[in-house]
C-alpha positions as CSV (number, residue, x, y, z in Angstrom):
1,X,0.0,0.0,0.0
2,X,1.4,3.4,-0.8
3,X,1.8,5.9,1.7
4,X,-1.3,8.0,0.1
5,X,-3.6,5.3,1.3
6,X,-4.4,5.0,-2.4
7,X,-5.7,8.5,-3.0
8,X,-2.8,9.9,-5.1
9,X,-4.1,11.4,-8.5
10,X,-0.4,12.4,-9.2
11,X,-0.2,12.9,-13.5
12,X,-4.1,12.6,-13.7
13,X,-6.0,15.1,-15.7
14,X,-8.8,16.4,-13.7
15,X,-11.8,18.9,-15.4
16,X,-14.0,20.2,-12.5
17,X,-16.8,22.8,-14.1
18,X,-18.2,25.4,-11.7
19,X,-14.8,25.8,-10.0
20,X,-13.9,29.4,-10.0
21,X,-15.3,29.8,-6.5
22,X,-17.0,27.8,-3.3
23,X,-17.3,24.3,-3.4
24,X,-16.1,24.1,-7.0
25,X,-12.8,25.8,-6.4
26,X,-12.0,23.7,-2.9
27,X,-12.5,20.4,-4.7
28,X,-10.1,21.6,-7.6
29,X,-7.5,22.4,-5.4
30,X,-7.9,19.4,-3.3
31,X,-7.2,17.4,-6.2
32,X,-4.2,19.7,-7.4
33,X,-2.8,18.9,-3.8
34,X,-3.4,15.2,-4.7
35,X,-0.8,15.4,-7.9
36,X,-4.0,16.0,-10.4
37,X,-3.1,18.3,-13.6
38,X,-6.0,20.1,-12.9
39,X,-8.0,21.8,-15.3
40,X,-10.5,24.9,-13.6
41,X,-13.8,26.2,-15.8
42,X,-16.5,28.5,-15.3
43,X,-18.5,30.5,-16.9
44,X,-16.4,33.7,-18.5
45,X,-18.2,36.4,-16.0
46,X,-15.7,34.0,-13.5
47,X,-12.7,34.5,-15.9
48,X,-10.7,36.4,-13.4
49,X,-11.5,34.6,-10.4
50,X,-10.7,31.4,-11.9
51,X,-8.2,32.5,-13.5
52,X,-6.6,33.1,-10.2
53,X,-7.2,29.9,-9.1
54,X,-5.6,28.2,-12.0
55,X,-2.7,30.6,-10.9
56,X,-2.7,29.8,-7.4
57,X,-2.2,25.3,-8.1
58,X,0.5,26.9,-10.1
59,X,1.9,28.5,-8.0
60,X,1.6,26.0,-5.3
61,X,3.8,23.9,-7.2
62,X,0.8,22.2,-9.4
63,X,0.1,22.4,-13.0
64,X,-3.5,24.2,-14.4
65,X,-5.2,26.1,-16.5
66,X,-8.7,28.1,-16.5
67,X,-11.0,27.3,-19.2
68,X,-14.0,29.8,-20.0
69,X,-17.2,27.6,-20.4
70,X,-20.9,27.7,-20.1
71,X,-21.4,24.2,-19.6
72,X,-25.3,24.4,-21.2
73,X,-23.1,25.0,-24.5
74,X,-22.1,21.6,-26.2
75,X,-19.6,23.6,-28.1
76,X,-17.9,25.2,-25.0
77,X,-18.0,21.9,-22.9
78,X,-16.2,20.4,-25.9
79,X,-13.8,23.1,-25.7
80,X,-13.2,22.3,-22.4
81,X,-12.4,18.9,-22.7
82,X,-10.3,19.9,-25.9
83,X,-7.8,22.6,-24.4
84,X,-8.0,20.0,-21.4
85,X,-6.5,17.3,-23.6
86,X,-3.6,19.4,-25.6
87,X,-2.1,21.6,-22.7
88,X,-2.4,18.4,-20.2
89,X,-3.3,15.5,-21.2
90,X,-6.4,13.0,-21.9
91,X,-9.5,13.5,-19.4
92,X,-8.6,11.0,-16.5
93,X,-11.4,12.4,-13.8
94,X,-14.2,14.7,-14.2
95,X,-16.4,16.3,-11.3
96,X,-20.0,17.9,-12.6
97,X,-20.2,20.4,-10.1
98,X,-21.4,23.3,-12.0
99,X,-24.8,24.0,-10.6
100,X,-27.5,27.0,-10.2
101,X,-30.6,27.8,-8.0
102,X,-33.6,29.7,-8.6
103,X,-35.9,29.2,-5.9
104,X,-39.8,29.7,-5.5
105,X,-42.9,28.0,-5.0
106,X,-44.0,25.6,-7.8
107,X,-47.3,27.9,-7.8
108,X,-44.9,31.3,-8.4
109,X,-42.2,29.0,-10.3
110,X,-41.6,31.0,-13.9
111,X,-40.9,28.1,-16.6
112,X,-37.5,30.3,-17.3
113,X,-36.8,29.3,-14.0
114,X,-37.5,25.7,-14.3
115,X,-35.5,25.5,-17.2
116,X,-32.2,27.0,-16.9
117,X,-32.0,25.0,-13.1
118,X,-32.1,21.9,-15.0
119,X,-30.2,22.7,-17.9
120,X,-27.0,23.8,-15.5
121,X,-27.7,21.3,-13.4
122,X,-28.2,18.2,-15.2
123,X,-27.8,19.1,-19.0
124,X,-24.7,20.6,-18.0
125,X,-23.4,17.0,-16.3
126,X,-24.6,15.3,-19.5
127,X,-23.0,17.4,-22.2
128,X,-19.6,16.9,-20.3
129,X,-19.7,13.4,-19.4
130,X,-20.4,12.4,-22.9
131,X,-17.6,14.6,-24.0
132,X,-15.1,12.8,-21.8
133,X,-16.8,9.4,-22.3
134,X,-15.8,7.8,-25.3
135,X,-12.1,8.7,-24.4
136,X,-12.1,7.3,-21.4
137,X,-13.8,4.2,-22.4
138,X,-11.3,3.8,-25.4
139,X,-8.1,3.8,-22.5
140,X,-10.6,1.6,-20.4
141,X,-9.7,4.0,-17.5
142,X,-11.6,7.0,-15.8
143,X,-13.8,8.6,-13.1
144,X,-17.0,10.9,-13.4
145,X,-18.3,12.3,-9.9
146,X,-21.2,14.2,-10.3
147,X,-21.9,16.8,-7.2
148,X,-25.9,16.1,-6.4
149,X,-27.4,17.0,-3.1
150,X,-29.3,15.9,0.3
151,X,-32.5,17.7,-1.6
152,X,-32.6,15.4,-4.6
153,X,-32.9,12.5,-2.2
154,X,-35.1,14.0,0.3
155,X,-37.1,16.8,-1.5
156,X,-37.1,20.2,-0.3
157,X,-40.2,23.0,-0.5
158,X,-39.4,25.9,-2.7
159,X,-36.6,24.1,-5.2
160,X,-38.8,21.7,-7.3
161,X,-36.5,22.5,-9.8
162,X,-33.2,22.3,-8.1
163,X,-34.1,19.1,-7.0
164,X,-35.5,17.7,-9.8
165,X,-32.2,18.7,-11.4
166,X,-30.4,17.0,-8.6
167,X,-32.6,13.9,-8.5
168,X,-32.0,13.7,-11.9
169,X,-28.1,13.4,-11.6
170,X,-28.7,10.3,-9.3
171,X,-30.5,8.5,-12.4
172,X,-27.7,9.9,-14.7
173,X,-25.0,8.5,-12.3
174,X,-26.8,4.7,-11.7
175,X,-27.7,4.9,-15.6
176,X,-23.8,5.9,-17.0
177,X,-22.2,3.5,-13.8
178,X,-24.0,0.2,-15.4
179,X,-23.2,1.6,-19.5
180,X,-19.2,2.8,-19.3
181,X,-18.5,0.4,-16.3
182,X,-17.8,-2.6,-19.2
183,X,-15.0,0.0,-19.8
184,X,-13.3,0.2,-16.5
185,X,-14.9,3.8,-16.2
186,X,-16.5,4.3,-13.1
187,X,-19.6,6.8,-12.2
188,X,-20.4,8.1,-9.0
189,X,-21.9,10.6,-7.0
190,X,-21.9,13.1,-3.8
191,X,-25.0,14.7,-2.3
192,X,-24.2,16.9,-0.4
193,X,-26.1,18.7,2.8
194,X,-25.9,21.9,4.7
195,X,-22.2,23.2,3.3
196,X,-20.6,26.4,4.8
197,X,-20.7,29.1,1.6
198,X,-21.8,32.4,1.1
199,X,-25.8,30.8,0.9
200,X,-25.6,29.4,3.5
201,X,-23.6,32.4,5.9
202,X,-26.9,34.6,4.7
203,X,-29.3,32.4,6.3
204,X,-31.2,33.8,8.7
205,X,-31.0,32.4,12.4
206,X,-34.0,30.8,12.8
207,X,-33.3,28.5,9.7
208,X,-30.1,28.3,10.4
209,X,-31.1,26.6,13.4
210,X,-33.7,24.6,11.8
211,X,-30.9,23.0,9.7
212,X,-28.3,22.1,12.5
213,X,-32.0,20.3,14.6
214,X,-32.5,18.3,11.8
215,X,-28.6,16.8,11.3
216,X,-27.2,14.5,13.7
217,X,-23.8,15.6,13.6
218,X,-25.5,19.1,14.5
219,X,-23.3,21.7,12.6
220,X,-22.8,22.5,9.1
221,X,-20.0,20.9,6.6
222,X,-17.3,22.4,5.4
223,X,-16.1,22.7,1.4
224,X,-12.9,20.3,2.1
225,X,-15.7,17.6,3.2
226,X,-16.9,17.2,0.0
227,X,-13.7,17.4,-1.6
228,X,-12.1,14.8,0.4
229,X,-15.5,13.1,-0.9
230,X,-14.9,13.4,-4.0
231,X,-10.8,12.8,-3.9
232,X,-11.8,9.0,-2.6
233,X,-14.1,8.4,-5.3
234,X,-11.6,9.6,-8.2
235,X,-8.8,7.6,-7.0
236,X,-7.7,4.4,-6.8
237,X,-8.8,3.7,-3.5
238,X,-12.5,3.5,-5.1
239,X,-11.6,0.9,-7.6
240,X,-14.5,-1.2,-7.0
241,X,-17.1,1.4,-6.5
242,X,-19.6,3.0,-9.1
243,X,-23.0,3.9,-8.9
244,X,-23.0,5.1,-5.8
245,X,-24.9,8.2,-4.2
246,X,-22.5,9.1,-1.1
247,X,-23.8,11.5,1.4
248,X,-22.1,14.5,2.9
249,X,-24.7,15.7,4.7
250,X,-23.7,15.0,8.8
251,X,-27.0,12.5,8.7
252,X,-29.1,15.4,7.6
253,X,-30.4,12.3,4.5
254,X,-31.3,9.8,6.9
């Protein structure tokens, strides 16, 4: 066993979309810090901020670059996956993480609002998975984590549409786990819970409260949680596990 416990991504190309800031942008870096060649995108109003974080794995001692992308674009999540593949390498892991809300009652839900939850949220996961796929499945090697949530296993009132869009990336990760897993590529999923971001530092007491009564572990999680998440699952110490939905919620799913 190797001193990494298996986790080392060191000469792996990683793509992680939505990664300029927040959770994004911790998982990214986490996997830079694991030896990943690590490739940041978000949309170009994030240019500069990702841009920076490319720039900070650099200088760090990592290797990355920023790509611009809207990933509800098949041609920009192609570009992605094409500057990816001549400044680094072949896609070896890719994290969906790019994701949106627009919350509202379904009664006061606009359709606009519907749709562009769902197309960032799960189009967006399956225009970039079936860029990277048939790559991945021709080396018979590769990882695809998709970044769900507690409220696309458990529901939540007000975001129909965000979890809809999130339930919908647990039947795109049990669907693509049992098609590329032939391959040696492997599909999986977090969902996470309560995370500490700017959302969730401009809740208001009361539901702040309301939130840590209803999780066992009784306080929020923190970005690294989910990356450490979603390190496991990309490396080798989650060779024999796809399809799965893993929680990083402190119980809040149960």
């Amino acid at each position: 066993m190797t001193m990494d416990g298996g986790m080392g991504l060191a000469g792996r190309v990683a793509v992680v979309t939505g990664s300029a800031g927040g959770i994004g942008k911790e998982i990214v870096e986490h996997l830079a810090r694991r030896g990943a060649l690590a490739v940041v995108s978000d949309l170009p109003g994030a240019a500069e901020k990702g841009a920076a974080v490319a720039r900070g794995i650099e200088e760090a001692g990592g290797s990355a670059v920023f790509v611009p992308a809207d990933v509800t674009s098949e041609s920009d999540v192609q570009s992605i996956v094409a500057t990816a593949e001549s400044t680094l390498g072949p896609v070896d892991i890719l994290v969906n993480n790019a994701g949106i809300t627009r919350d509202g009652l379904l009664v006061r839900m606009s359709e606009a609002d519907w749709e562009s939850v769902v197309a960032v949220n799960l189009k967006g996961a399956f225009l970039a998975a079936r860029a990277v796929a048939r790559g991945m499945m021709k080396r018979r090697s590769g990882s695809i984590i998709n970044v769900a949530s507690v409220v696309g296993l458990r529901g939540n009132a007000g975001q129909a549409n965000y979890a809809a869009s999130k339930a919908g990336l647990v039947g795109l990760t049990k669907s693509l786990a049992r098609e590329l897993g032939p391959r040696n590529v492997r599909v999986n999923a977090v969902a996470p819970g309560y995370i500490q971001t700017e959302m969730t530092e401009a809740l208001a007491d009361e539901a702040r409260q309301a939130i840590l009564a209803g999780t066992p572990l009784a306080m929020l999680g923190a970005p690294r949680d989910v990356a450490w998440a979603v390190t496991f699952l990309a490396s080798d110490a989650a060779r024999f596990i796809t399809g799965v939905v893993l929680p990083v919620d402190g119980g809040l799913g149960m």
